[in-house]
N, C-alpha and C positions, 0 to 999 in steps of 0.2 A: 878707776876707783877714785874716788873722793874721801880724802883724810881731814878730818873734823876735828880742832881743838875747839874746847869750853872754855876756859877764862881767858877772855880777850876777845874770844869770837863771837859765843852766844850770851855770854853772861861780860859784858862791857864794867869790869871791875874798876877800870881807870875813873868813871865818868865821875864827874864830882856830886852828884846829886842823880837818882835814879831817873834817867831816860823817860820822855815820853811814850808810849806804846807799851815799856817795860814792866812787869810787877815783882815784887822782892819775895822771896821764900826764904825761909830759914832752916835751909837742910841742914845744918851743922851749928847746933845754939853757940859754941865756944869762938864763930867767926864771924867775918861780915855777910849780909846776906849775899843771896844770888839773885842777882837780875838777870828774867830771862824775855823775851817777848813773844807772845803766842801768836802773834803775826809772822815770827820766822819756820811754824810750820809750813806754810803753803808753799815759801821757799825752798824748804826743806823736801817738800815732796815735789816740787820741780827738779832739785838737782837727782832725788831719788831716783825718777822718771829716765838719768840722762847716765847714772852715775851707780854705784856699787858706793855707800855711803861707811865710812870704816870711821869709828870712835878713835882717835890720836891725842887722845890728851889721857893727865894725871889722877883725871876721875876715875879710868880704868870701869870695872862692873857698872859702878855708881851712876854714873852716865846712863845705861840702860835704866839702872832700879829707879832712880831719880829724875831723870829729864825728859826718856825716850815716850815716856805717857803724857808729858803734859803738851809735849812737840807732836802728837801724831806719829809717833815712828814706830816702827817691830823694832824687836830688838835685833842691835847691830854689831859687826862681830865687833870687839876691840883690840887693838893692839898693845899689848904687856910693857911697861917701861921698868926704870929702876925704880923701886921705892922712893915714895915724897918722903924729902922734898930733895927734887935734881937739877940739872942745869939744865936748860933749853937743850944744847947740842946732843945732851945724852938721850934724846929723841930720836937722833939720825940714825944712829947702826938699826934699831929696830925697825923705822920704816921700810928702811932700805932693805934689810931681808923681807919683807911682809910684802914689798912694792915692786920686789924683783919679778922683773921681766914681762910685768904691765904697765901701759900707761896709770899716771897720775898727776892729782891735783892736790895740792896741800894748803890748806887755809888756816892760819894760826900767828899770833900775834908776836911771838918770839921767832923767829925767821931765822939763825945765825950764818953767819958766813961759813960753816959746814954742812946748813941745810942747802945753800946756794952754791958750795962745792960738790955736792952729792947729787944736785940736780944736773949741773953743765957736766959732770960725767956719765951720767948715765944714757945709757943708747935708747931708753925707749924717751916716748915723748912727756914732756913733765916741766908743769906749772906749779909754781908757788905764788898764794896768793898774801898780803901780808894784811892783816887787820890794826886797827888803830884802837888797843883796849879800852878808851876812853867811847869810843861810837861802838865797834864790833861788827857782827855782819852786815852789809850793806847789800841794798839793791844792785849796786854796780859790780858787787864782788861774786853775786849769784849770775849776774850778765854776764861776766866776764870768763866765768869757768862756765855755762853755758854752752855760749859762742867758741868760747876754744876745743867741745868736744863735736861739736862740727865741723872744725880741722882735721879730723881723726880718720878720714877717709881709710878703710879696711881693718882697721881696730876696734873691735865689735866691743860696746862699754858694758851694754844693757839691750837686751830684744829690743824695750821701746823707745829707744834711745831717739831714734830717726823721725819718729809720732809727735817725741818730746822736743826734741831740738826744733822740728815743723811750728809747733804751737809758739815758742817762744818767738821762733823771728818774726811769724806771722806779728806778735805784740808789738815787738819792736817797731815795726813796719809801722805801724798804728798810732806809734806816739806822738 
């Protein structure tokens, strides 16, 4: 599985001035907009392809009602947190029940030293990937959780996982 945060990841809140590729929506008039970029659908449906894609952020529904149409996604299940507004770490207990006893990858820009204690404990295999709010998702960071589910020798993520992982390194091979 692949767990998905939104501010910092897909919507790069830090940047000082909205991202090239990016365009700004104003889902919530009372805040700052959301930059998102419709170029990280095709990304999105590479990791799709590789990965069981799980909503991990404070969006919560929203996420689906809101982003999952303009990113190309179905809707994705989401994982329940405390009420906004929380701490980052208050993230960890509920992945970890949600993420219990599959592998996973975690891509979000609040990272805490409970998310990276919760990883080096756990017996299955598990990446945390960390985003930099000001850029957000990157090519390298779709590479990089990729190529790690190719590691995954007998841990079956997704039917076309093996289709999917084929095509990517094929690309890589190519650059």
């Amino acid at each position: 599985m692949l767990l998905l945060d939104v501010d910092g990841v897909l919507n790069p809140y830090a940047a000082v001035s909205c991202p090239a590729g990016f365009g700004e929506y104003a889902f919530f008039p009372a805040e700052e907009p959301v930059r998102l970029c419709e170029g990280h659908a095709s990304w999105l449906a590479d990791l799709g392809e590789a990965y069981e894609l799980i909503w991990a952020t404070g969006w919560g529904v929203n996420a689906n009602r809101l982003l999952a149409p303009l990113l190309g996604l179905a809707q994705l299940p989401v994982i329940q947190f405390p009420p906004a507004p929380f701490r980052p770490e208050d993230k960890v207990p509920a992945i970890a029940a949600y993420a219990e006893g599959r592998p996973a990858v975690w891509i979000d820009d609040m990272l805490t030293a409970e998310a990276y204690a919760w990883a080096d404990r756990r017996a299955e295999p598990t990446l945390l990937i960390a985003a930099d709010p000001a850029e957000g998702l990157t090519r390298a960071m779709v590479d990089e959780a990729l190529s790690w589910a190719a590691t995954l020798d007998g841990d079956p993520i997704r039917p076309r996982r093996r289709l999917a992982l084929h095509r990517h390194l094929r690309r890589l091979r190519t650059r």
